[in-house]
C-alpha positions as CSV (number, residue, x, y, z in Angstrom):
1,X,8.7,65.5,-107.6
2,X,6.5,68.5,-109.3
3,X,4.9,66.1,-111.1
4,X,4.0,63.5,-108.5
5,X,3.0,66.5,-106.5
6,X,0.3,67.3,-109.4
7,X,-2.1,64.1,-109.0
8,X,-1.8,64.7,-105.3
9,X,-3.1,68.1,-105.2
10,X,-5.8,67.6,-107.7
11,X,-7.0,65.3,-105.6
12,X,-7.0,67.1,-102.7
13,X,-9.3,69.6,-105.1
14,X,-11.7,66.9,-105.9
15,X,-12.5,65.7,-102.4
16,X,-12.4,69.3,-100.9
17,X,-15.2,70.6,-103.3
18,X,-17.1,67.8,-102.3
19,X,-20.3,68.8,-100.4
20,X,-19.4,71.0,-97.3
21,X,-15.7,69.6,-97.6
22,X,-12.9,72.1,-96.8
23,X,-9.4,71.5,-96.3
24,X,-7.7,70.7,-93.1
25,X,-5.0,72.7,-93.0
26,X,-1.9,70.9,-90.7
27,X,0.9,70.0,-92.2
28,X,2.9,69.9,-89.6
29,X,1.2,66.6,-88.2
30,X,2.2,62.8,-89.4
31,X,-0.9,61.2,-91.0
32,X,-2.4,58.7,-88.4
33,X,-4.3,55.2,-89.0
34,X,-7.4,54.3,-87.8
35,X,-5.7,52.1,-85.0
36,X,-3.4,55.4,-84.1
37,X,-6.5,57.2,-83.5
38,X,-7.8,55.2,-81.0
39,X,-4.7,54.9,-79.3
40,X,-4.4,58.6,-79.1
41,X,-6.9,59.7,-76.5
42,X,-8.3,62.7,-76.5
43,X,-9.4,64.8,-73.3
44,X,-12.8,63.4,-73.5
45,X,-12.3,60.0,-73.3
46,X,-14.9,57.9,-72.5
47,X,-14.3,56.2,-69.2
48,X,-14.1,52.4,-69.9
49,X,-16.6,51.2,-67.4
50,X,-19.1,53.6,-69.4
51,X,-18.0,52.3,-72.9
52,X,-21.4,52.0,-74.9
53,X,-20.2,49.5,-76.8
54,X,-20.2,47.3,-74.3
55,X,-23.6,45.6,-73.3
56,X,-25.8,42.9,-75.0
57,X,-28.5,45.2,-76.5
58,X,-27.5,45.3,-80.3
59,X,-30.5,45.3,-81.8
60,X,-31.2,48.7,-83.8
61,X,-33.7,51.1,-82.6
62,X,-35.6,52.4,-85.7
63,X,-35.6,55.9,-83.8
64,X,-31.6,56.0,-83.8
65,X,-29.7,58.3,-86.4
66,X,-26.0,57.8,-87.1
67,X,-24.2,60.6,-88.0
68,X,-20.7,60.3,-89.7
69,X,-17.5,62.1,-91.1
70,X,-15.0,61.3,-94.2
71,X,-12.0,62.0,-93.5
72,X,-9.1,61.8,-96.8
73,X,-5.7,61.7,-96.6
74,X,-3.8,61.1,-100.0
75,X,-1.0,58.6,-99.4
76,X,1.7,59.6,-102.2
77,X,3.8,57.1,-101.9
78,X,0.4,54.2,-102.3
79,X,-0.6,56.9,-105.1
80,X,-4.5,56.4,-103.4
81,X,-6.7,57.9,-101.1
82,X,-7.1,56.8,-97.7
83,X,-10.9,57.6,-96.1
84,X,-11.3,57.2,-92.3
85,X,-15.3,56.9,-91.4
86,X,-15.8,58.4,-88.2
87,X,-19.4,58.0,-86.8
88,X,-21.7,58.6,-83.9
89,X,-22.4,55.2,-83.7
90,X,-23.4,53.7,-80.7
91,X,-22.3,57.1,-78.5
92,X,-25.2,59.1,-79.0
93,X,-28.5,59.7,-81.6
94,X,-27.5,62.3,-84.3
95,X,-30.5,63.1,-86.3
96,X,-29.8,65.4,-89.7
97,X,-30.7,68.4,-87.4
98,X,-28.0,67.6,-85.4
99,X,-25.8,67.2,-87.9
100,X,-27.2,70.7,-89.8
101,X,-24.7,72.4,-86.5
102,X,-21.4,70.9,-87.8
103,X,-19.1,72.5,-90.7
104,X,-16.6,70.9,-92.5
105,X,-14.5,73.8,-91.7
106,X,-14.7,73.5,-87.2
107,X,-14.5,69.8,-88.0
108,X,-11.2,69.7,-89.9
109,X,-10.4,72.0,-86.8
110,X,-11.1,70.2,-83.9
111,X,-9.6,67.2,-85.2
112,X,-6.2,68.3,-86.4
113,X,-5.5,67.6,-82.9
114,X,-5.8,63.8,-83.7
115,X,-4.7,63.7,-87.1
116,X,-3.9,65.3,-90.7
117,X,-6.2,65.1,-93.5
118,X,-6.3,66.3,-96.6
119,X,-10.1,67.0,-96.2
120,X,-12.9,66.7,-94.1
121,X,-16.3,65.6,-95.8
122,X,-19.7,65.8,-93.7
123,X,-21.0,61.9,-94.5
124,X,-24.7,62.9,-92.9
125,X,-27.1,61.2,-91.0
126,X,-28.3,57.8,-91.5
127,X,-30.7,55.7,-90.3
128,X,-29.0,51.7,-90.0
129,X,-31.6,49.0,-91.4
130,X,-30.3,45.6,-90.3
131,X,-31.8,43.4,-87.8
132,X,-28.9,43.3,-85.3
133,X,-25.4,46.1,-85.5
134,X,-22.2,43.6,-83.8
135,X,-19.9,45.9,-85.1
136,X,-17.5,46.9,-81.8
137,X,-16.4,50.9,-81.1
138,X,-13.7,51.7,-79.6
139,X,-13.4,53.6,-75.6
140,X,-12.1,56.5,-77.2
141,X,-14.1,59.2,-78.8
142,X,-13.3,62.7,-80.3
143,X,-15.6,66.0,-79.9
144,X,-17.1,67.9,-82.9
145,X,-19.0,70.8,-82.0
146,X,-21.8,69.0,-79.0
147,X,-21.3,65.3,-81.3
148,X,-19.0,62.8,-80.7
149,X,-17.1,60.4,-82.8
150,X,-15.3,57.5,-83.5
151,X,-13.4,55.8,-85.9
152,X,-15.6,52.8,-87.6
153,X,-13.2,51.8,-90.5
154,X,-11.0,53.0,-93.5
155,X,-11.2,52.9,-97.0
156,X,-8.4,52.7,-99.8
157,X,-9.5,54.1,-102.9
158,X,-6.3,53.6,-105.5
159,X,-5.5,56.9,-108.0
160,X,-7.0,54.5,-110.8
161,X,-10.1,54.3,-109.6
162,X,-10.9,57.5,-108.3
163,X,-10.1,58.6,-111.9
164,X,-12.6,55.8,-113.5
165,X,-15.0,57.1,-111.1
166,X,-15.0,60.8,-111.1
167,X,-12.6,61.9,-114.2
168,X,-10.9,63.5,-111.2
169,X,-13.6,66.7,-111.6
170,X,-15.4,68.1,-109.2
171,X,-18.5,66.7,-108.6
172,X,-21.2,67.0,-106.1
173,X,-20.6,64.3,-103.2
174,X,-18.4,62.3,-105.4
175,X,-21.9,61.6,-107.2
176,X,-19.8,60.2,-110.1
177,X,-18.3,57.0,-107.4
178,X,-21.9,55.9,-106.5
179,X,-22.5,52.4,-107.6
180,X,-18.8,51.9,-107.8
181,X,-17.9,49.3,-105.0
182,X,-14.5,49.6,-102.5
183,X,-12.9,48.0,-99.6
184,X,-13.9,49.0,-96.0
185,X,-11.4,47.9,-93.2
186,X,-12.7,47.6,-89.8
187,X,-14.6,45.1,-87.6
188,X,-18.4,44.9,-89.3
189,X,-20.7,42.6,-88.0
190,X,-24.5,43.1,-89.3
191,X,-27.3,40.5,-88.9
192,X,-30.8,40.3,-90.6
193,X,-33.1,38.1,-89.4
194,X,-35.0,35.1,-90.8
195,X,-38.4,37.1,-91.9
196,X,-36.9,40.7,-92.4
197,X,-37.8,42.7,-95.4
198,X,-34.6,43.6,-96.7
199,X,-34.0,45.8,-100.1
200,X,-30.7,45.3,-102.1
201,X,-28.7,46.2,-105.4
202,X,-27.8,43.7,-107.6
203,X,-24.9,44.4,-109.9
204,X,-25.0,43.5,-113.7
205,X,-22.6,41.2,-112.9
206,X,-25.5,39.4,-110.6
207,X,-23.3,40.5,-107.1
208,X,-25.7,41.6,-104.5
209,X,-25.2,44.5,-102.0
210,X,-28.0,45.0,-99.0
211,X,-29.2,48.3,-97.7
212,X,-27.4,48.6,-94.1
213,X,-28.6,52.5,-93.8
214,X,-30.7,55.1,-95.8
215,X,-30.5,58.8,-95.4
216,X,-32.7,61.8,-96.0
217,X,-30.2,64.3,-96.9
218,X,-30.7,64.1,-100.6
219,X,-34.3,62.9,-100.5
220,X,-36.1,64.4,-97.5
221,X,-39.3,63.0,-97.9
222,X,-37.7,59.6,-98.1
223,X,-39.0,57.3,-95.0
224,X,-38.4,53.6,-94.1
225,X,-41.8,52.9,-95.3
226,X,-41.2,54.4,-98.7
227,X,-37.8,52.3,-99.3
228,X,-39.9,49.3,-101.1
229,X,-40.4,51.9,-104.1
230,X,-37.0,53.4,-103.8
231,X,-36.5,52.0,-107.5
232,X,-38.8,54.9,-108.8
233,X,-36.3,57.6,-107.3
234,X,-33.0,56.4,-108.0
235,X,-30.8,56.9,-111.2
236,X,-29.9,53.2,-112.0
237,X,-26.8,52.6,-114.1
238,X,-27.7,50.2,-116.8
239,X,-28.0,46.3,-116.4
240,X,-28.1,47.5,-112.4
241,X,-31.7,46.3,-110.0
242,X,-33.3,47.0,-107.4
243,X,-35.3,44.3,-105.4
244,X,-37.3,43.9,-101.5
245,X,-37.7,40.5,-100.4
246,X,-38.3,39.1,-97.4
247,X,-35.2,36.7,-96.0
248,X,-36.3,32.9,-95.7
249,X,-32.9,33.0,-93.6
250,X,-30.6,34.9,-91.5
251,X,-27.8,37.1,-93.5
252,X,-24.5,37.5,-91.6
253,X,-22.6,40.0,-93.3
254,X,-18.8,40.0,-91.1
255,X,-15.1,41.4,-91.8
256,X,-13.1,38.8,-90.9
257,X,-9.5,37.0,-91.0
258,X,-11.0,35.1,-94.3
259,X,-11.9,38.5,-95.8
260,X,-8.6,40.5,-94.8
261,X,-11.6,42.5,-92.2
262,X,-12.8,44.2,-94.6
263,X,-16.6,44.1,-96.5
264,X,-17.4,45.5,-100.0
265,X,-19.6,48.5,-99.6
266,X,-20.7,50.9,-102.0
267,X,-23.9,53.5,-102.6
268,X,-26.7,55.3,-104.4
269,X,-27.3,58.1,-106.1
270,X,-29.2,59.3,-102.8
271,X,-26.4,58.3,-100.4
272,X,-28.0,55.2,-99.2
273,X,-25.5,52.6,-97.6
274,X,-25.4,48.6,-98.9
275,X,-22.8,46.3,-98.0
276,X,-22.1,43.1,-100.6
277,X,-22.8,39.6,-99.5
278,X,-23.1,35.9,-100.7
């Protein structure tokens, strides 16, 4: 068992020295899923006939900042990580000043009351670029500091490839797993329309990955209007591009039954968002 134990709590190390990231501290909770979480409401749920999810006004509001928290638990058993994305989406605008209020350390707190984690990791604030955000929210939200949240998805990152991406060291943000593509579960449901400027990735391997949200946390200065040069800023891995084009027709990027609901996402060096499609 000591030496199962060993991968587990180095681990714990890497994602905890992450930027702002600090331990949550409850063992005496069970891990929840995503699903559990909602089901689990908290004092401040939001009254269903109040639900902002619910209304036909999806269209994104350039002006509208999504802030969001990582939230690991190691599954030892799976031997990988499991990362629940909680996010202000949809329940209230959270520019980076916002977010600049919020420690990893009252986070972790406030939400051991919902579930255990291994580590809480301050995501940021990002602006979403697609046409038209689908993507559902659930009634229930959970309090951090004046912000709420709620869960948007879950990712599975196996042992194996959190060590091909990070050498299991300590690195800023995880800066080693950008580029490196994984699994998000959850209902997605992004739409850019016929005529949009869109900017995207495109893997050596020719698969393609649209911005769905940039951030200024590592690049201040960085504006929608600067994104068409973004290629002069960021550190691309060899073989990898970075193109703008505007659509001749309208991308649908959904989780679905024919996609296990999940989509491939993955992202910069400056923690800029992309999601794959065909």
């Amino acid at each position: 068992m000591k030496c199962l134990l060993a991968p587990a709590l180095l681990l714990t190390s890497v994602l905890s020295t992450a930027v702002f990231a600090q331990p949550a501290n409850n063992p005496s909770a069970s891990p929840q899923t995503p699903a559990q979480m909602t089901q689990q409401a908290p004092a401040s749920q939001a009254p269903a006939g109040n639900n902002p999810s619910v209304g036909p006004d999806s269209a994104v509001k350039l002006d509208n900042w999504n802030c969001t928290l990582q939230a690991a638990e190691f599954d030892l058993w799976r031997l990988e990580v499991r990362v629940t994305t909680l996010s202000t989406y949809r329940l209230q605008n959270c520019p980076a000043t916002a977010m600049d209020k919020v420690t990893a350390a009252s986070a972790a707190a406030q939400l051991r009351t919902v579930a255990s984690f291994s580590a809480i990791v301050k995501g940021g604030s990002h602006q979403q670029i697609m046409d038209i955000n689908l993507t559902p929210i659930s009634s229930e939200y959970f309090w951090v500091s004046n912000l709420k949240f709620s869960v948007i998805g879950q990712a599975r990152i196996s042992l194996k490839q959190l060590f091909e991406t990070t050498k299991l060291k300590n690195t800023k943000n995880l800066a080693g797993a950008s580029y490196t593509p994984f699994r998000l579960y959850g209902e997605t449901h992004y739409i850019w329309n016929t005529g949009s400027l869109v900017h995207r990735l495109v893997s050596p391997k020719g698969e393609t990955y649209l911005m769905t949200s940039y951030t200024q946390e590592v690049q201040p200065a960085l504006t929608r209007e600067k994104l068409s040069t973004l290629d002069t800023l960021l550190r691309l891995p060899p073989g990898w591009k970075y193109e703008n084009y505007f659509l001749d027709r309208t991308i649908v990027v959904r989780a679905g039954v024919e996609n296990d609901n999940s989509v491939e996402v993955l992202f910069d060096d400056l923690n800029n968002n992309y999601v794959q499609y065909d």
